[in-house]
Structures are given as structure tokens and as C-alpha cells.
C-alpha positions, 0 to 999 in steps of 0.5 A: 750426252756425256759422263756426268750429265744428269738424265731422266729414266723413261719407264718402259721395260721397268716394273714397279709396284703400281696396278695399273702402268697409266697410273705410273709416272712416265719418267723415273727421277734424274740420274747422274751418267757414270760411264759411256759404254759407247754404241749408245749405252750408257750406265747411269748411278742407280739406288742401291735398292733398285734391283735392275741392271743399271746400262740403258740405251740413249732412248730410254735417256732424256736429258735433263734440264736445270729448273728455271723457278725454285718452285718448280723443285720437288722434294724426292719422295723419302724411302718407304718405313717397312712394318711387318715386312709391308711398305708403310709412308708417313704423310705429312698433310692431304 
């Protein structure tokens, strides 16, 4: 692992919004490395409205690898329209 190298965020010690954790993805999407802090820490480019402290351990990193098909790109999921200060999101088809 090194600066610049894209990897995927394991969920554990994260909480988010869903009910149940078996329902909750077990990776968060892939983030760009910004910093070795060294013995094994890293700090990774984190969104702004992510309120989390953004150094995490090497174990909870796993390196992310270049997609092989265009098919298996997947669109990020667009940032929630807050309403009456409730998340609402557009769909598009079901």
C-alpha cells in the first residue's frame, strides 16, 4: 500500500444508518490513500459529510483492483435530497 493507491473501506466500528448491520454493505466504496502515517495507518480522502476521523488501520483496507469488464462499473449512489430535514432519493426505475 502506498500514497495514491485507491482502497476499499471495510465497514467494521462505522455506523450507519441501516436497521439491521446484515443488511449494510460490507465494504464502503474505494478511497484514494493521501497519507502513510506509518506502523500501519493510513489516512484515506474521505467525503466531507462523512463525520468519521479519516486514519484507519491496514486491516481495515483492502486494495482495490481495476475492473476488468465496463460492465462491472457501478454508478456511485448520488447524495440524499434532504426535505423537511429528512433524506429523500429520486428513483429512477424499480
Amino acid at each position: 500500500m502506498k500514497v495514491r493507491d485507491n482502497m476499499w473501506l471495510e465497514n467494521k466500528n462505522i455506523h450507519s444508518n441501516r436497521l439491521s448491520k446484515k443488511l449494510d454493505q460490507k465494504r464502503y466504496r474505494s478511497f484514494r490513500i493521501s497519507k502513510d502515517i506509518g506502523l500501519g495507518a493510513f489516512q484515506l480522502e474521505l467525503p466531507e459529510r462523512w463525520m468519521i476521523y479519516n486514519m484507519f488501520n491496514e486491516d481495515l483496507l483492502t486494495r482495490c483492483n481495476r475492473l476488468q469488464f465496463k460492465e462491472q462499473h457501478v454508478e456511485p449512489v448520488p447524495p440524499p435530497i434532504i426535505v423537511n430535514e429528512k433524506e429523500e432519493y429520486k428513483v429512477k426505475e424499480v
